[in-house]
VEXFI-923966 format. One record per atom (N, C-alpha, C): residue number from 1; residue in three letters; x, y, z. Coordinates in steps of 0.001 Angstrom, whole numbers. Last residue first. Layout:
% residues N
DRENDO,resi,resn,c1,c2,c3
DRENDO,NUM,ALA,X,Y,Z;
...
% end
This chain:
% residues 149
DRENDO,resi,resn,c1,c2,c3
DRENDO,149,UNK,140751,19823,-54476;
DRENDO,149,UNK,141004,20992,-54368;
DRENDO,149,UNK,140110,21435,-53612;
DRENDO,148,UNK,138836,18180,-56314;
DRENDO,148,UNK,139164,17263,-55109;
DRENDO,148,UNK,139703,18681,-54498;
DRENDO,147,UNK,139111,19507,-58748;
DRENDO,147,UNK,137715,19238,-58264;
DRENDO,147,UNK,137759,18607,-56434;
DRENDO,146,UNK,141830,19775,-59274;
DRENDO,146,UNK,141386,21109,-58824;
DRENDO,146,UNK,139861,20532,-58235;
DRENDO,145,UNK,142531,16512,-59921;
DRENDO,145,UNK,142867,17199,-58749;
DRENDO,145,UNK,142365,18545,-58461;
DRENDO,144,UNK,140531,16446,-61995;
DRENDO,144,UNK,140617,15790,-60865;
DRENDO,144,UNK,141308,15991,-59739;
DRENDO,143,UNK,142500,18114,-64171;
DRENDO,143,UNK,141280,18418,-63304;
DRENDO,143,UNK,140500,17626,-62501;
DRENDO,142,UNK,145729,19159,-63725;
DRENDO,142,UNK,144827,17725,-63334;
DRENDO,142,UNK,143504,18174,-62808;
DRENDO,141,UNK,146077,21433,-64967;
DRENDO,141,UNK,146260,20779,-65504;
DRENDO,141,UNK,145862,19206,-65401;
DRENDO,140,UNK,145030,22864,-63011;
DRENDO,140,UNK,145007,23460,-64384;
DRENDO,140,UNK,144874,22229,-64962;
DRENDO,139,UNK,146712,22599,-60596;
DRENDO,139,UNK,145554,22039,-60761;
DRENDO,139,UNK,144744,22893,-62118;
DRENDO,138,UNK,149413,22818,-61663;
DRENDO,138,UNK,148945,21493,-61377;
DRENDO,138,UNK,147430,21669,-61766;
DRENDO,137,UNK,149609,25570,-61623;
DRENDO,137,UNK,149464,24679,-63086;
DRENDO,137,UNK,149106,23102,-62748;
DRENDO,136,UNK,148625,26334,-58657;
DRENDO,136,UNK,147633,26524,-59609;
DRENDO,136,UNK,148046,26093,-61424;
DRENDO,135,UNK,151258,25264,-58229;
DRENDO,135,UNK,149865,24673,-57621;
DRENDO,135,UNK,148904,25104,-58658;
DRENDO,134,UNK,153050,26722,-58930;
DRENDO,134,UNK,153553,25460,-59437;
DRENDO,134,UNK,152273,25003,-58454;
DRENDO,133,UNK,152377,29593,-57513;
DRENDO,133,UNK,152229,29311,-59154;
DRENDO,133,UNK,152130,27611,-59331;
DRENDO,132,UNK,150419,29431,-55068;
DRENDO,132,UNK,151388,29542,-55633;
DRENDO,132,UNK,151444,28782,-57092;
DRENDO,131,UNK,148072,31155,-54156;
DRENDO,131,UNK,148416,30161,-54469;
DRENDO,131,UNK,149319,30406,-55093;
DRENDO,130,UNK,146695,33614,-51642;
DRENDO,130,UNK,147306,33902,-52960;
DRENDO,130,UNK,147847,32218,-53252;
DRENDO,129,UNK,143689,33415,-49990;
DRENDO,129,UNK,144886,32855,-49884;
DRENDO,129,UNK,145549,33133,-51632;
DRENDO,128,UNK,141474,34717,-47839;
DRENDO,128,UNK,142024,34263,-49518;
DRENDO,128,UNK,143153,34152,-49316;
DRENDO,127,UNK,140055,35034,-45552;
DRENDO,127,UNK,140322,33311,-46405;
DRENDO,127,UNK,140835,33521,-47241;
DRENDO,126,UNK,140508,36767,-42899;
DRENDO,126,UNK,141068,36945,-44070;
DRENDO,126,UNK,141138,35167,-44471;
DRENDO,125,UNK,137912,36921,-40643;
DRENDO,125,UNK,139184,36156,-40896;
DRENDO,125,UNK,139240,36720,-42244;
DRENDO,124,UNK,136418,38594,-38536;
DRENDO,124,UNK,136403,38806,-39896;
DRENDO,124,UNK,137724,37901,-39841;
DRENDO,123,UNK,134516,38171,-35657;
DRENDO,123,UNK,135962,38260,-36104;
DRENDO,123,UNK,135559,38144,-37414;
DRENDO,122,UNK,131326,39388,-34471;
DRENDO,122,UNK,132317,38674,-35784;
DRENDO,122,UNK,133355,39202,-35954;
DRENDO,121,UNK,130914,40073,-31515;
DRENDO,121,UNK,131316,40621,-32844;
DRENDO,121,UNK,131840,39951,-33346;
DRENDO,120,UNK,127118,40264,-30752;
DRENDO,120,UNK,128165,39507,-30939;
DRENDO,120,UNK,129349,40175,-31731;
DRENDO,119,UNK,124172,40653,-28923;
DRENDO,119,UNK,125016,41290,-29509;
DRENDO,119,UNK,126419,40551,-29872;
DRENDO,118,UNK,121789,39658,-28572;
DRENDO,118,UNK,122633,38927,-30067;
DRENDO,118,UNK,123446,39450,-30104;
DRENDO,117,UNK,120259,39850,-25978;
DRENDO,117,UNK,120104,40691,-27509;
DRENDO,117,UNK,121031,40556,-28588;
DRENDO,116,UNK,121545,38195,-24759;
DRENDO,116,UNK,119929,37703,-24937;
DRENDO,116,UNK,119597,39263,-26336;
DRENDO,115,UNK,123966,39550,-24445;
DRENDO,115,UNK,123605,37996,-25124;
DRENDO,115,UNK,122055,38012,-25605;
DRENDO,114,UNK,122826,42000,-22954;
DRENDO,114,UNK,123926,41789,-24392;
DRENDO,114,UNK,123277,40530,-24956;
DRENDO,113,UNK,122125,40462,-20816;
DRENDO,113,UNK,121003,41389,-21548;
DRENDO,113,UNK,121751,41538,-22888;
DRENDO,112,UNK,124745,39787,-19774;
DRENDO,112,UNK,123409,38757,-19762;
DRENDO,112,UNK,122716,39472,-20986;
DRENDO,111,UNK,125902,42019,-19371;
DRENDO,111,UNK,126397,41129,-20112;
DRENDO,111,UNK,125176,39915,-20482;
DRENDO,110,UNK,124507,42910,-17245;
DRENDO,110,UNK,124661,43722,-18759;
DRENDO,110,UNK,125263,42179,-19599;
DRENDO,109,UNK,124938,41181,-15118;
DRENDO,109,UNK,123554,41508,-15252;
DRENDO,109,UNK,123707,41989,-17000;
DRENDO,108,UNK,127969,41220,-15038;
DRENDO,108,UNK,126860,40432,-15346;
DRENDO,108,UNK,125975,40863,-16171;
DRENDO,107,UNK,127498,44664,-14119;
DRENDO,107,UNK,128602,44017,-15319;
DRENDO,107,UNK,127829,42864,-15985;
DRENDO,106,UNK,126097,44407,-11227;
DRENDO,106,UNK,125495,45166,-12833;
DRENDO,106,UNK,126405,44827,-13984;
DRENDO,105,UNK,127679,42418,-10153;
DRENDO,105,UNK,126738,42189,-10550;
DRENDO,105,UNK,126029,42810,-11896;
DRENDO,104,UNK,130116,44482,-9968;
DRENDO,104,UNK,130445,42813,-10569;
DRENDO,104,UNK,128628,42396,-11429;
DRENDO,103,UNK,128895,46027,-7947;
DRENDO,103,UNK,129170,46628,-9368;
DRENDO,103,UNK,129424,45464,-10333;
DRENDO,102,UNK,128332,44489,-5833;
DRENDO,102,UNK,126486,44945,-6581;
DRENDO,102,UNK,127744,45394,-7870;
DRENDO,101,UNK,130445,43943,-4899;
DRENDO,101,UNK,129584,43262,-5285;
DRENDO,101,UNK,128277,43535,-6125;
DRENDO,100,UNK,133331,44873,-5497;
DRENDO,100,UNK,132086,45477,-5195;
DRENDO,100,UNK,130926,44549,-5559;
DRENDO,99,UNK,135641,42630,-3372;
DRENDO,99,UNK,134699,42800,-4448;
DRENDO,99,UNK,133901,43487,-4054;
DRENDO,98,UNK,139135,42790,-1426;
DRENDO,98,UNK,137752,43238,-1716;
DRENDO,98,UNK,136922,43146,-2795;
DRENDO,97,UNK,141766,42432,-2130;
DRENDO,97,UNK,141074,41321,-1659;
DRENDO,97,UNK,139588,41629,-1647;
DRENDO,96,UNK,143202,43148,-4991;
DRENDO,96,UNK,143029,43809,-3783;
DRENDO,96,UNK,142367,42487,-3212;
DRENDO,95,UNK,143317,42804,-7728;
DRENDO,95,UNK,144320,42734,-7516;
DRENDO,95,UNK,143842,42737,-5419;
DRENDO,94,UNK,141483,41676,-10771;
DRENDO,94,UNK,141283,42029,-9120;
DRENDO,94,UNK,142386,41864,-8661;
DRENDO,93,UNK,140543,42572,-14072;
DRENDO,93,UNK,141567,42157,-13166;
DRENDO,93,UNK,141364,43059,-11540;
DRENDO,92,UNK,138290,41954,-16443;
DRENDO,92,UNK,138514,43078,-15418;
DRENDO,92,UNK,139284,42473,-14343;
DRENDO,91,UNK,138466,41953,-19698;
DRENDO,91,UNK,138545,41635,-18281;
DRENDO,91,UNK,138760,42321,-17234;
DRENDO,90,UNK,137067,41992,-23029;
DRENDO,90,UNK,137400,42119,-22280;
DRENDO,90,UNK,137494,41572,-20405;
DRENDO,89,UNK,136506,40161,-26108;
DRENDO,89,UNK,136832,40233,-24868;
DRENDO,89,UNK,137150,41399,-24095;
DRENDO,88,UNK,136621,41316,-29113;
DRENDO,88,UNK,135591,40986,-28257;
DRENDO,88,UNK,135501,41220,-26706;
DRENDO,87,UNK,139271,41067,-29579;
DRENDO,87,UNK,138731,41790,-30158;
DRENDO,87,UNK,137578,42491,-29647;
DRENDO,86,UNK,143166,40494,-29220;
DRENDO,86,UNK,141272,40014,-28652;
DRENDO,86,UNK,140738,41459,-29225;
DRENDO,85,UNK,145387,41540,-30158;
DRENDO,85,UNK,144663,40270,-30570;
DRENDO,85,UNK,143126,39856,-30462;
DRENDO,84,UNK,145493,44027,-29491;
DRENDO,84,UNK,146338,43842,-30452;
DRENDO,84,UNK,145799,42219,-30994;
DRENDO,83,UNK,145514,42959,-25839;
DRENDO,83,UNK,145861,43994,-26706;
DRENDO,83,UNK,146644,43426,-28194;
DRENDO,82,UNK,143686,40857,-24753;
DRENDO,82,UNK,145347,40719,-24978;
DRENDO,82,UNK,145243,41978,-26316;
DRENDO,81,UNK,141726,42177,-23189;
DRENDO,81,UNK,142474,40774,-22808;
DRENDO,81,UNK,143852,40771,-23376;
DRENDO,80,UNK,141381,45222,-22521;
DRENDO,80,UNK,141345,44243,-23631;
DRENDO,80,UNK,142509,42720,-23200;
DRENDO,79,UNK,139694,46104,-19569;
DRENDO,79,UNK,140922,46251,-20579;
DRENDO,79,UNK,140564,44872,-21566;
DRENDO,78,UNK,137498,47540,-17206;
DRENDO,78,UNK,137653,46408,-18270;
DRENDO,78,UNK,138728,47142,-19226;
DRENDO,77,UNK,136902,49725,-15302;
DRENDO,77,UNK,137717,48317,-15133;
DRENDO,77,UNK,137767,47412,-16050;
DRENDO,76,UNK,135179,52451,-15482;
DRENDO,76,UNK,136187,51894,-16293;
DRENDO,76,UNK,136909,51148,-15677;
DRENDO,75,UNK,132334,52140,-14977;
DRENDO,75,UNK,133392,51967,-13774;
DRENDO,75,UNK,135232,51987,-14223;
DRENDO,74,UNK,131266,52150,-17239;
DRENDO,74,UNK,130767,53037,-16807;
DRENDO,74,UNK,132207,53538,-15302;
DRENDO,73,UNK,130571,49893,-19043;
DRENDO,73,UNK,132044,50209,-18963;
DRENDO,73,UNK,131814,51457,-17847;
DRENDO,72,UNK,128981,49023,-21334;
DRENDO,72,UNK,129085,50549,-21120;
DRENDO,72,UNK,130336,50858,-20398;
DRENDO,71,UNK,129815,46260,-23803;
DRENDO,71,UNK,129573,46672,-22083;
DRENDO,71,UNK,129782,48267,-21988;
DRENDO,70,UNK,130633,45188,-26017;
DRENDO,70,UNK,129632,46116,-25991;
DRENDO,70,UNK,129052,46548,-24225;
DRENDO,69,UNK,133093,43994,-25464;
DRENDO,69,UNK,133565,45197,-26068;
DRENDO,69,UNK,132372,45918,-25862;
DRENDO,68,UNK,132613,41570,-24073;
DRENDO,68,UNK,132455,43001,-23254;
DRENDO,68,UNK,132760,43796,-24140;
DRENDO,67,UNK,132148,39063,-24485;
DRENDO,67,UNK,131785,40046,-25456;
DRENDO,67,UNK,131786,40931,-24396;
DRENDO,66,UNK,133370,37644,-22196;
DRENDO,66,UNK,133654,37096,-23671;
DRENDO,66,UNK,132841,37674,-24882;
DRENDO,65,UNK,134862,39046,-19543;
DRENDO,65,UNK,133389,39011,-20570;
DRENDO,65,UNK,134092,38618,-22028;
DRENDO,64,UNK,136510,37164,-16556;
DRENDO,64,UNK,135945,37654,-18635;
DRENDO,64,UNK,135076,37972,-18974;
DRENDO,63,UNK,137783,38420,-13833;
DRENDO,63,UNK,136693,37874,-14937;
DRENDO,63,UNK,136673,38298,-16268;
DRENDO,62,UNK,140880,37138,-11748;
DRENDO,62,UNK,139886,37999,-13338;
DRENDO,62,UNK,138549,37430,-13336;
DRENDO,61,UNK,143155,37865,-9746;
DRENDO,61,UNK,142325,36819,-10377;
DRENDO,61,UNK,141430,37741,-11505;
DRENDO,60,UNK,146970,38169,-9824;
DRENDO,60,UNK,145434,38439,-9241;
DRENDO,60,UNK,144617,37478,-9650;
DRENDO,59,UNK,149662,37190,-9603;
DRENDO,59,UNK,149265,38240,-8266;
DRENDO,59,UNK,147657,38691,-8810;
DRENDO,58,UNK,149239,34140,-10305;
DRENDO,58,UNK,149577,34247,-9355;
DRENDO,58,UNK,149625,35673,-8823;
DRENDO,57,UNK,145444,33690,-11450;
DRENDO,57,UNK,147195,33758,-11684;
DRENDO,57,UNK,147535,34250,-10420;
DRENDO,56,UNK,142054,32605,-12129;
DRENDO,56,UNK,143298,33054,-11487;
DRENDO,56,UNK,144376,32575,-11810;
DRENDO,55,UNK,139324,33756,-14026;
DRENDO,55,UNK,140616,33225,-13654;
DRENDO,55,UNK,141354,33494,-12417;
DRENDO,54,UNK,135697,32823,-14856;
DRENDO,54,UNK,137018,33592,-14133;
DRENDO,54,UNK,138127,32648,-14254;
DRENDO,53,UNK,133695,34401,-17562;
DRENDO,53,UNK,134856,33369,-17269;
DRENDO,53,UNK,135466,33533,-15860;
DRENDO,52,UNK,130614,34677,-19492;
DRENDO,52,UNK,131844,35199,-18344;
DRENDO,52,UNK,132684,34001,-18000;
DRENDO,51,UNK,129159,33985,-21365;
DRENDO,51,UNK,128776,34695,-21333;
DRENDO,51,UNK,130890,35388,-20385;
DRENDO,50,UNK,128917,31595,-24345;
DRENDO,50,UNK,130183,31931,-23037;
DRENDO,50,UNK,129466,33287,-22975;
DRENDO,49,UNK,126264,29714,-24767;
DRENDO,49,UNK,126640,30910,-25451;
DRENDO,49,UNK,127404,31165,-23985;
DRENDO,48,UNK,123806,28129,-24037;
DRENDO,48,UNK,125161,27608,-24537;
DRENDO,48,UNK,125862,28846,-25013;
DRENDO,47,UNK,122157,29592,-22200;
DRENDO,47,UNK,121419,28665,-23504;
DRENDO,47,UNK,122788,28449,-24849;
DRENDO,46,UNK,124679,31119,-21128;
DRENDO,46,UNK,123334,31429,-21236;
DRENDO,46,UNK,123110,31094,-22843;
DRENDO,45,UNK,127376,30148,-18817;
DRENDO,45,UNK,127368,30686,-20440;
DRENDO,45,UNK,125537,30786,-20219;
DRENDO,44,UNK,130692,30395,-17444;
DRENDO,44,UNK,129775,30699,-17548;
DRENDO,44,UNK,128279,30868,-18760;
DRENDO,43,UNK,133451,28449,-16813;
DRENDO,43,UNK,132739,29372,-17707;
DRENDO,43,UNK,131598,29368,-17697;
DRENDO,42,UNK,136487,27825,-15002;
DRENDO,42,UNK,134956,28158,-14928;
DRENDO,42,UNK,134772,28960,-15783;
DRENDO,41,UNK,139114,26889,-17240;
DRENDO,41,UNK,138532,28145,-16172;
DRENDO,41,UNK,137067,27519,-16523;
DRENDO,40,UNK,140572,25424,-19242;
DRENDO,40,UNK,140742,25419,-17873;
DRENDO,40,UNK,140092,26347,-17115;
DRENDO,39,UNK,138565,25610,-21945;
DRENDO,39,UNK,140190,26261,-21272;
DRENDO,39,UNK,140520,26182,-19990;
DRENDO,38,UNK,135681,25425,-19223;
DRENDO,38,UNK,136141,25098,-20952;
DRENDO,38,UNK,137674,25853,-20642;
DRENDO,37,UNK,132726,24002,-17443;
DRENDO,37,UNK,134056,24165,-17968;
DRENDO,37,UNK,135327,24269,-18854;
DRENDO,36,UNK,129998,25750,-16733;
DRENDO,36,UNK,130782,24874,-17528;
DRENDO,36,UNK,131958,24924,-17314;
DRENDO,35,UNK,127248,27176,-15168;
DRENDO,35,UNK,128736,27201,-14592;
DRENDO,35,UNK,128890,25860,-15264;
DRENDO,34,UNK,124803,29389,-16389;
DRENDO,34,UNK,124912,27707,-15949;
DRENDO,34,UNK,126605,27248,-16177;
DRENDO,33,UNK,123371,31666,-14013;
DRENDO,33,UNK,124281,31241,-15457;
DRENDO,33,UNK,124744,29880,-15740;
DRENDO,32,UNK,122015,33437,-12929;
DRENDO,32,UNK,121360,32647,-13713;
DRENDO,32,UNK,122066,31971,-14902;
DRENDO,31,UNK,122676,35280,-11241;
DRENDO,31,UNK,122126,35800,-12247;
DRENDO,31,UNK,121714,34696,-12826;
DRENDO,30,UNK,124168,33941,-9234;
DRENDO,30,UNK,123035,34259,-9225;
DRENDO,30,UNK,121964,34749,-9751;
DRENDO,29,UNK,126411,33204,-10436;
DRENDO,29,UNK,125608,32167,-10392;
DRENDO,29,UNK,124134,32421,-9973;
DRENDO,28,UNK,128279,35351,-10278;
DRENDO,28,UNK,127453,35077,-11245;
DRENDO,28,UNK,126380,33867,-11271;
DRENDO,27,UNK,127791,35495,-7437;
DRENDO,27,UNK,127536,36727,-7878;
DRENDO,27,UNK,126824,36162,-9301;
DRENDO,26,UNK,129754,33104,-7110;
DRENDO,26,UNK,128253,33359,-5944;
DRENDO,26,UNK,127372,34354,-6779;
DRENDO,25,UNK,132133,33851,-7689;
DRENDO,25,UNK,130938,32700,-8765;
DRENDO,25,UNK,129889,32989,-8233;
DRENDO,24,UNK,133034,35742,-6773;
DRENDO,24,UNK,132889,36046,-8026;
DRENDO,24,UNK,131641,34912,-8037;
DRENDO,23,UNK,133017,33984,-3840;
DRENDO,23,UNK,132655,35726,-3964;
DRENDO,23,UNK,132325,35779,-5715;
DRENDO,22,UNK,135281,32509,-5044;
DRENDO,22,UNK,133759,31764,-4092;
DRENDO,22,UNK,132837,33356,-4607;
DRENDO,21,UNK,137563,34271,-5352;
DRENDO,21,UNK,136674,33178,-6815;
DRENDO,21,UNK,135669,33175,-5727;
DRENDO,20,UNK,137620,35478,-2918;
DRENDO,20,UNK,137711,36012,-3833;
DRENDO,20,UNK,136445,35484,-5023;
DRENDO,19,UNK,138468,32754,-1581;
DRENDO,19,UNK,137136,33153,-1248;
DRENDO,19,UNK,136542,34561,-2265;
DRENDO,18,UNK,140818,31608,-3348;
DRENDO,18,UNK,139181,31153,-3152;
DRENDO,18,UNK,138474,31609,-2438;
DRENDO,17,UNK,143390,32571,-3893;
DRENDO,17,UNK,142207,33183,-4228;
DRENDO,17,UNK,140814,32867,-3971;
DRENDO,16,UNK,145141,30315,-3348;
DRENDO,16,UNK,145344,31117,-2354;
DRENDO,16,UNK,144388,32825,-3284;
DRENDO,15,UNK,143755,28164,-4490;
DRENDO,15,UNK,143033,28156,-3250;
DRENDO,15,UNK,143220,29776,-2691;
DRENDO,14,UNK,143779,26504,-6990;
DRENDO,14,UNK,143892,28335,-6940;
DRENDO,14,UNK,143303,28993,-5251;
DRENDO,13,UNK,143491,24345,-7348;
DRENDO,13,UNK,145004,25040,-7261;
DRENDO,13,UNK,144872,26479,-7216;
DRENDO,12,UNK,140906,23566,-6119;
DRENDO,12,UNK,141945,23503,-5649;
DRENDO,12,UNK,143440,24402,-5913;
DRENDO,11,UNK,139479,24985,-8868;
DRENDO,11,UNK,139046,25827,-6725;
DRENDO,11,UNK,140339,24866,-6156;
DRENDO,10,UNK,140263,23026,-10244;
DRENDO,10,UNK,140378,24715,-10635;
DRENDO,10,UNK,140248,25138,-9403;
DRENDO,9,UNK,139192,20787,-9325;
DRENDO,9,UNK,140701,20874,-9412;
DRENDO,9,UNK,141188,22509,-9868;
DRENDO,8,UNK,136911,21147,-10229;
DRENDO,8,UNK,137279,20611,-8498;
DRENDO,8,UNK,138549,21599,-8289;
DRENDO,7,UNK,136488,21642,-13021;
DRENDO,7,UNK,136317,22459,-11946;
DRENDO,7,UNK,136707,21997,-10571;
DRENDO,6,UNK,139606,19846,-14541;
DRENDO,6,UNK,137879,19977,-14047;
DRENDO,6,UNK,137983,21289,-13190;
DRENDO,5,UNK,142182,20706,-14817;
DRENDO,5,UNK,141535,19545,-15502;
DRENDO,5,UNK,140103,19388,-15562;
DRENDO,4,UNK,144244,23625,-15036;
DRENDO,4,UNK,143461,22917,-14166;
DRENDO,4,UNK,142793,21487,-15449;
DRENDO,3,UNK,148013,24350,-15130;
DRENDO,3,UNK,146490,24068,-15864;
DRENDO,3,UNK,145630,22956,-14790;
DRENDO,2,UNK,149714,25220,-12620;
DRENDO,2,UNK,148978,24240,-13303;
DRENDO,2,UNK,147798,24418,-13609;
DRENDO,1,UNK,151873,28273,-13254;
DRENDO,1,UNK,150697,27753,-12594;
DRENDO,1,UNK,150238,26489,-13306;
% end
């Protein structure tokens, strides 16, 4: 599929989903979300913060919650974006041509109330780094270089 460039060009190449997408954005746009564009997909976000995303591929389309891990989930349709990597995310993949509309909405709607309550999860990165020997005698030894380090 071609990466999109702007939103125009995102509702163009993904036409053979656009009333689907039309249907998704209508929903979130009504909650109050101010529709950006970031990674090639419509993104959604509240007072700059990614709240939802959609996509499309060629057999469905998606939405993101870019913190759904804390979503109740009640309908169980959210999976982990990429098992084993995403942490945060989840999506809920549309395969059919139908949206529940009021259920999309309460998803939103939660996801909104998440944000506006901070819920977030810090990825934890690992920074330490073991150095290798013939680095740490350098900078031993040029202390102008460990200060610049």
């Amino acid at each position: 599929m071609k990466m999109s460039k702007s939103l125009d060009e995102f509702w163009e190449v993904n036409a053979h989903h656009k009333a689907q997408l039309n249907t998704l954005r209508t929903i979130i746009m009504s909650c109050g979300l101010t529709e950006t564009f970031k990674w090639a997909f419509p993104t959604y976000t509240l007072g700059g913060k990614n709240v939802v995303a959609l996509g499309s591929f060629k057999e469905h389309y998606a939405i993101w919650f870019f913190q759904g891990v804390f979503l109740r989930d009640e309908a169980s349709v959210l999976s982990n974006a990429q098992e084993g990597k995403t942490k945060a995310m989840r999506h809920w993949k549309f395969t059919a041509p139908h949206i529940d509309a009021d259920l999309v909405k309460t998803y939103v709607l939660e996801a909104i109330d998440n944000q506006k309550a901070g819920l977030e999860l810090k990825v934890e990165r690992n920074t330490s780094y073991a150095l290798p020997t013939e680095l740490k005698e350098l900078l031993a030894t040029h202390t102008d270089l460990g200060k610049a380090f």
